[in-house]
N, C-alpha and C positions, 0 to 999 in steps of 0.2 A: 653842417647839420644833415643834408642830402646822403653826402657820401658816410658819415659816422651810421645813418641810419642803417645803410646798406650790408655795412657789415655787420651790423647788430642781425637785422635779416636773417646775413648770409649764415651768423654764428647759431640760429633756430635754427635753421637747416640742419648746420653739422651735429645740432643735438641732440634732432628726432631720429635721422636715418641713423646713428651710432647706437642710439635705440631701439629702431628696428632692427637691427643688424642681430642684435642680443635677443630677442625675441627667435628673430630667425635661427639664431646657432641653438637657442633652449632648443626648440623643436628638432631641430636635428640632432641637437646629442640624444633626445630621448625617442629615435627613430625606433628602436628595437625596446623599450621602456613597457610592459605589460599593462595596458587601460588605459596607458598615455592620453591623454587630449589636446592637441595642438593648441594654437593662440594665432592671433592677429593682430597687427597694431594698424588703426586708423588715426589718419591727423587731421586735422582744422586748420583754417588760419586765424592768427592772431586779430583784435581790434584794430579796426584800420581807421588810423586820424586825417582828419579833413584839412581839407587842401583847399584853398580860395583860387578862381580860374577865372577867367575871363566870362566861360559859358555860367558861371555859378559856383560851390561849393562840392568838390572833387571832393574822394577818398582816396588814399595811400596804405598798402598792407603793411604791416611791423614784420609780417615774419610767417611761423607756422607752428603748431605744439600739437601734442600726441592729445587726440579725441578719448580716444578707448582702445582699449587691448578686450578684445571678445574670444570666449573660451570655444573652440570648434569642438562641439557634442556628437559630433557625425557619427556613424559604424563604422566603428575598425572591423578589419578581417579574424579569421576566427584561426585558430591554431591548436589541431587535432594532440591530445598528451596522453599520457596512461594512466596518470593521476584522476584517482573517484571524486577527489575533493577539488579538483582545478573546474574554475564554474566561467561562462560568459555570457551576460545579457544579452539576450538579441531584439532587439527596440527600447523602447525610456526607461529608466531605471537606475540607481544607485543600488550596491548591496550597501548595509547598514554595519558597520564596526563599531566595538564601546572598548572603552580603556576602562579595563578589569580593576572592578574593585572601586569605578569612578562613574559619576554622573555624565560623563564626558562621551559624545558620539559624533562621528565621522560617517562619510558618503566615498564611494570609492567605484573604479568601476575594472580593476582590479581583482580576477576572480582566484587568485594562486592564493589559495587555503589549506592547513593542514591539521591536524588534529596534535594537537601539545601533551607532556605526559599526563596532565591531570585530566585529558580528555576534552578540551575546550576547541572548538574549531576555530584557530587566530590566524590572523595574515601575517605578514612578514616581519609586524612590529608586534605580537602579541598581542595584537586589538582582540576582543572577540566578536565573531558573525553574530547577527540575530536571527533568532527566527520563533514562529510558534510553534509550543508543544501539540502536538498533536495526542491527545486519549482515545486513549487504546480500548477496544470494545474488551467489558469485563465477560473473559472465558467463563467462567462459572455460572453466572447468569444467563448467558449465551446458551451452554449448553441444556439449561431446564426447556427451552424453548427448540425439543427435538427436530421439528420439520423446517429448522432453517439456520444459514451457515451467513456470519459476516465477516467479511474484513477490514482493517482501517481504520478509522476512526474521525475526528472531528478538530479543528483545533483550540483550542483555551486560553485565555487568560489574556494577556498580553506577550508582544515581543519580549526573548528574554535570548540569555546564553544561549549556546549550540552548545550541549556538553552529554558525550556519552558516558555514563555512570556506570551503567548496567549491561553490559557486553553479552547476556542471556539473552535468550527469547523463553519465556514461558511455555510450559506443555497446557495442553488444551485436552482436553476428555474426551474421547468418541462420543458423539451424539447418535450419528445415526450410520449403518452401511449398507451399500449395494449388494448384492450378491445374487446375478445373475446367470443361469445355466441350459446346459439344455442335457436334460435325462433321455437317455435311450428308450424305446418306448417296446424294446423288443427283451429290455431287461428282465429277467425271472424275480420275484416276491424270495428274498435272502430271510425277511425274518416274519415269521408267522403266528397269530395268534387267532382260534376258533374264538374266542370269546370277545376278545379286542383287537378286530384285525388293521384297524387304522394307527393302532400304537402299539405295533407288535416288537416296534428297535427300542421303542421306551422299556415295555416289559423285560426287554434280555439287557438294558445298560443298567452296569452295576457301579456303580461310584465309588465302592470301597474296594474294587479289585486293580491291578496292577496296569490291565488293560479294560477300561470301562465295556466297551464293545468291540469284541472280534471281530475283525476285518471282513471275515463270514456271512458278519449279521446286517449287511449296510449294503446299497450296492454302488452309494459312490458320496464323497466326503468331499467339502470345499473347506479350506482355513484362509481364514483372514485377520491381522494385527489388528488391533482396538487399545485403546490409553486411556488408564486412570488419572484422575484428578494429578498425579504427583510425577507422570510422564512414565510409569512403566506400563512397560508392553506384556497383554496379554494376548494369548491363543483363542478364539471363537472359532469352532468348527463347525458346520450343519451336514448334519448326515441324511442321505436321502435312502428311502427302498421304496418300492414300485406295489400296492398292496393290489393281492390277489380277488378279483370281485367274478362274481358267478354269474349277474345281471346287472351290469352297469350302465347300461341304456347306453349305449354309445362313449359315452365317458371312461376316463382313466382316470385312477387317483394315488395319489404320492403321500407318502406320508415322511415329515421333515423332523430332524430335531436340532435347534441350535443349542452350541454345549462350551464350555469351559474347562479347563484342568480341573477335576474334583478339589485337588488341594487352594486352590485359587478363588474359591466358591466362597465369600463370606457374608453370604446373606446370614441371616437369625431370624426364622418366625415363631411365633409363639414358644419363645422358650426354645426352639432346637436350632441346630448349627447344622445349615442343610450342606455344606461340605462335609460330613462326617458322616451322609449317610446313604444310602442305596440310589439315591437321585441327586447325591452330589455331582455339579455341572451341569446340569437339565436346566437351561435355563425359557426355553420355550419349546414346547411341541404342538402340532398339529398336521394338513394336510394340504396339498393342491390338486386341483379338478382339472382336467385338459380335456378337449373336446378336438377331435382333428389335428392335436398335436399344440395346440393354442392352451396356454393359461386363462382359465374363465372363471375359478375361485379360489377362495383360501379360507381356513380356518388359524385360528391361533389359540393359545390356551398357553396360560400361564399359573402356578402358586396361586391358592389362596391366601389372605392374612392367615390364618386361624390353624394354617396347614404345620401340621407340629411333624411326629414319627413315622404319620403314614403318607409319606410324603410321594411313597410307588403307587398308590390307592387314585386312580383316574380322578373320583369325586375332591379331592384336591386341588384337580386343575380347574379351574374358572376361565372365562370365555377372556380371550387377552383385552386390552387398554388400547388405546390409538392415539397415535398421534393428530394434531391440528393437522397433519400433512395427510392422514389417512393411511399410515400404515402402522402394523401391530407395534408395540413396544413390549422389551422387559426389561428389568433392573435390576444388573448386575451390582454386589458391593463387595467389590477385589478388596477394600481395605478393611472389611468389615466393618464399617465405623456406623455406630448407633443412630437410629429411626431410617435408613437408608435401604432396607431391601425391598419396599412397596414405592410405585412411581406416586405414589401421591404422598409419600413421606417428605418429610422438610427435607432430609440432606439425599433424595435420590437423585438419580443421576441416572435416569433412564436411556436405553439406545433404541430408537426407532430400526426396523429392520425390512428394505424394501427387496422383494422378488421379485417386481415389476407391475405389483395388483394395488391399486388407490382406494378406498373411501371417499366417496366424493359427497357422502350424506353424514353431515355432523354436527347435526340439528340438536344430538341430545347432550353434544358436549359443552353446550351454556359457552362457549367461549374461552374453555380453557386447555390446560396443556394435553389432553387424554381425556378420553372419552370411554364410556364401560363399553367395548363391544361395537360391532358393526350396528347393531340397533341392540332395544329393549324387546321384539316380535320379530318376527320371522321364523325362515326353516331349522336356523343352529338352534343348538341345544346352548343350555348355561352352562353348561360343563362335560369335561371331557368323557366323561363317564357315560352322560348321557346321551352320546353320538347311536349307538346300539351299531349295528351291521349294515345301513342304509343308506345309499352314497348322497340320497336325498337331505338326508343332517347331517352332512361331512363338510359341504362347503358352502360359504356364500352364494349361489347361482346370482345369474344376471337380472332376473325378472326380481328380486329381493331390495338390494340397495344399491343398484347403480355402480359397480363398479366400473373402474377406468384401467385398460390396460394400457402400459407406455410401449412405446416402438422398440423397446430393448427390456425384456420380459423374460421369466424364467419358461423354458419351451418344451415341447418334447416331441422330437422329430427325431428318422432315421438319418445319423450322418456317420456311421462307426462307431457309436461310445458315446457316454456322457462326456461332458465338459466344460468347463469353465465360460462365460465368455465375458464377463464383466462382473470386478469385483472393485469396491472404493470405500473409505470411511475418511471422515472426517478432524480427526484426532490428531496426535504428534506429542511427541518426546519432546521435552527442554533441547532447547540448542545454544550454540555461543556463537558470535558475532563472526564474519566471515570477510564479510565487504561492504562496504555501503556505496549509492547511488545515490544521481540528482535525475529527478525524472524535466520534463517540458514545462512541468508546472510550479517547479522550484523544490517538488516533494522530496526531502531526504530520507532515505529508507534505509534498513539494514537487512542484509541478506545472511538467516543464519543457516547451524550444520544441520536443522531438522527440517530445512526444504523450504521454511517460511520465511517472507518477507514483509517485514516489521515499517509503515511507515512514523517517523519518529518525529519530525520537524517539518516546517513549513516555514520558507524563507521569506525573509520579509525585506521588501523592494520599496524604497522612496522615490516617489519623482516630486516637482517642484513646481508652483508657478511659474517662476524666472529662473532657471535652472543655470542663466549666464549670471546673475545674481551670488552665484554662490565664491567661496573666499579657497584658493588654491592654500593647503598647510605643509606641503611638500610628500612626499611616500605615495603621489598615487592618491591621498587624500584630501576631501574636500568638507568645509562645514558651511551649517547654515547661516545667512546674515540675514539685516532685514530688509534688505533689495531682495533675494531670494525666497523670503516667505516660508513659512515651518514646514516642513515635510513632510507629504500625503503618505503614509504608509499603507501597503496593503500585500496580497499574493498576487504570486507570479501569474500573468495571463489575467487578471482581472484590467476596471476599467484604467487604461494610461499605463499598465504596466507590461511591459516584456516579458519572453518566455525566457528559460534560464538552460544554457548548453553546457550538461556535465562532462567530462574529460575535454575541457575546451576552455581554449584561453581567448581574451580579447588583445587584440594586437593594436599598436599604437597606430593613430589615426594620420599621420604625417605621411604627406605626400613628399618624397624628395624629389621631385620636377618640380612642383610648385615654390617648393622653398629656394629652392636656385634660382628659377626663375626671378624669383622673390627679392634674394640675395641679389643679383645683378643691378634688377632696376633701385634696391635701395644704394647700392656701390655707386653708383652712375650718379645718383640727385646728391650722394653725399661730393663726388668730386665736383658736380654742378658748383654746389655750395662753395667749395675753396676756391673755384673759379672767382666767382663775389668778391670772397673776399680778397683776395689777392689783384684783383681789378682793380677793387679800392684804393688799397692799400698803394696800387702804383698811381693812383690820380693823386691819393693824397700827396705822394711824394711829389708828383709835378708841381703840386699847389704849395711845397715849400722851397721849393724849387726856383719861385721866383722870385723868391727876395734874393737871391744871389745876382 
């Protein structure tokens, strides 16, 4: 009985470490395995039957059998690739796969992803990644709201596909531009007018001639690109000249015009097509005030609705519109598409236009996009007509509405010449899809050819109550059971979850010291083991031994 036991024993023995042995060769085949996770096998011993003893009721061990085999979740090391789509957790986390076309979804940790031809982002077996759509801020309503620029978006819905459809990025409309300079102050008065000397470049641009304004007439011109609705680029010039005053109290004053190609010009007011006619591309004039070289006011003037033929006739221009941001707007309609050449028309598409001068009072604009004028009182006149000769009703002054000048302001100081020193807008041409990225926060983005970067999805990360709970399917994939508990979904870098390392692999968690190690002392208890039983087996023999 004694000795049969023993070998029964000895044979648990040689059946757990043959098992570990196998545990330990998995691991080491999958030393080099991308997301690998090790294993470990733990034993118990067996019920042990009770034994009658002199001192009382002794136990006796039968043997030993495998406890649990525990999945090692540790961090693997990270392995730098070229690949935009190769991704790797760093802390808790599963990425999420689904078998396309199936209810069916896996846990992996496994970041070597590519994009398939239909566009879907699938791992090595065609799974597809999950992630949330992110929505896209709508450009068109965007741009009604001139003194402000977003990016981004929000994400929607539930987890779904990763699948690029649309390899575009959308064009976006100028809303607003910078255009910043500094006018020489030593500059001579190019274009003159005794009766309108503040809009004397207005009175000599002719929009029906070949060249609207001779070079002659100006004494220094900035262009800058701006986008319609549909991604094509137009020209905006503003022309400056220096006007000549006889008593300007210390003051100098500038008078500006911002302009477009005449042919490009599709506004319509009352019945006329103001590209067709002597002020075709005039789309804002007025002036700036400088005091010691400093920007201290501005005027703007813009079209009336009601402005039909006499569209050269100063009393046409009305005091311009403002932005929420406090700076003048006008309302360009390159595509000439109807109710669209007044900023408070449904389909306009006004562009704010900053020199460096704010409104910082915009009390009368009720809270919406544009406002009539720096105020409804003050030193400006209501129209351009009504400025007279008086540098007094030319511009804003300071003691009026509060302006705010920005540290980077249109100027006029002596340094050699006018010029440029900051110009920006807003806007962009359609582009096509160029590269995409995984930011720290799992954000998938697309980087197109018009310079903007689209973010598109948001990757969606499970972790687990019992994460050693979960059931090995082979591929690097794991599901859920009900020792593991459903799977917490959320984004990368929230609570429990990891940040996510794009061009970065997870490397398999196996240590080979340990597993050798591993390997010896299981080689060693399995030889222990046939020591047993070959003990045995030679008592047994003596015990037949003696019936001879």
């Amino acid at each position: 009985m004694g000795l049969s036991s023993s070998m029964y024993a000895g044979i648990s023995g040689l059946s757990v470490h043959s098992e570990q042995l196998t545990v330990i060769s998995n691991n080491l085949a999958n030393v080099n395995t991308v997301g690998y996770k090790g294993a470990r096998m733990d034993f118990e011993d067996v019920m042990s039957q009770d034994y009658p003893t002199s001192a009382g009721i002794a136990q006796i061990g039968r043997g030993v059998r495998v406890a649990a085999i525990f999945n090692d979740f540790s961090q693997g090391a990270f392995s730098t690739t070229s690949e935009s789509t190769d991704m790797a957790i760093s802390g808790n986390g599963f990425f999420v796969v689904k078998v396309m076309g199936e209810d069916v979804q896996y846990y992996t940790r496994a970041g070597n992803f590519r994009f398939d031809s239909d566009g879907y982002l699938v791992d090595p077996h065609g799974y597809v990644l999950q992630g949330w759509a992110i929505e896209q801020e709508n450009a068109s309503a965007a741009s009604q709201q001139t003194n402000t620029t977003t990016t981004g978006g929000r994400i929607v819905g539930v987890p779904t596909d990763i699948r690029l459809e649309n390899f575009q990025s959308p064009p976006k409309v100028t809303s607003n531009i910078t255009v910043v300079t500094n006018l020489d102050p030593t500059a001579v008065s190019n274009s003159n007018s005794a009766a309108n000397p503040y809009f004397a470049m207005f009175e000599n641009w002719d929009g029906t001639a070949a060249t609207p304004l001779d070079e002659g007439l100006y004494a220094y011109s900035s262009s800058i690109k701006v986008y319609d609705q549909i991604g094509t680029a137009h020209t905006l010039t503003v022309y400056y000249d220096q006007v000549t005053l006889s008593d300007a109290g210390g003051y100098t004053v500038w008078e500006y015009m911002v302009t477009s190609e005449p042919s490009e010009d599709g506004r319509i007011l009352n019945g006329t097509h103001i590209g067709d006619t002597s002020a075709g591309g005039v789309m804002m004039i007025g002036t700036m005030t400088f005091r010691s070289g400093q920007l201290v006011a501005q005027s703007a003037f813009t079209l009336k609705s009601d402005a039909g033929g006499a569209v050269k006739n100063l009393s046409a221009w009305t005091l311009g519109t403002y932005s929420t941001g406090g700076y003048p707007v006008f309302t360009p309609n390159f595509l000439s598409q109807s109710n669209a050449s007044l900023d408070d028309a449904d389909n306009a598409l006004p562009i704010e236009v900053n020199f460096g001068l704010r409104n910082t009072d915009l009390t009368s604009n009720g809270g919406g996009t544009v406002t009539r004028g720096w105020s409804s009182a003050g030193v400006l006149p209501t129209n351009a007509a009504a400025v007279g000769n008086n540098v007094t009703n030319v511009s804003l002054l300071p003691t009026a509405k509060n302006p705010t000048i920005s540290a980077l302001a249109t100027q006029s100081y002596d340094t050699g010449g006018s010029s440029t020193l900051f110009q920006s807008q807003d806007g962009y041409t359609a582009g096509v899809l160029l590269n995409v990225s995984v930011s720290r926060d799992g954000i998938l983005s697309g980087q197109y050819s018009n310079g903007q970067t689209l973010e598109l999805y948001s990757l969606t990360l499970a972790t687990f109550s019992n994460q050693w709970g979960l059931r090995r399917e082979g591929g690097n994939l794991f599901s859920e059971t009900l020792d593991s508990g459903p799977a917490l979904t959320g984004e990368a870098g929230s609570t429990g979850k990891g940040s996510v390392d794009g061009n970065s692999l997870e490397l398999s968690n196996v240590d080979m010291a340990t597993e050798f190690v591993n390997m010896i002392t299981s080689q060693r208890g399995f030889q222990a083991n046939t020591k047993v039983i070959t003990t045995a087996d030679s008592l047994l023999g003596e015990v037949i031994s003696m019936k001879r």
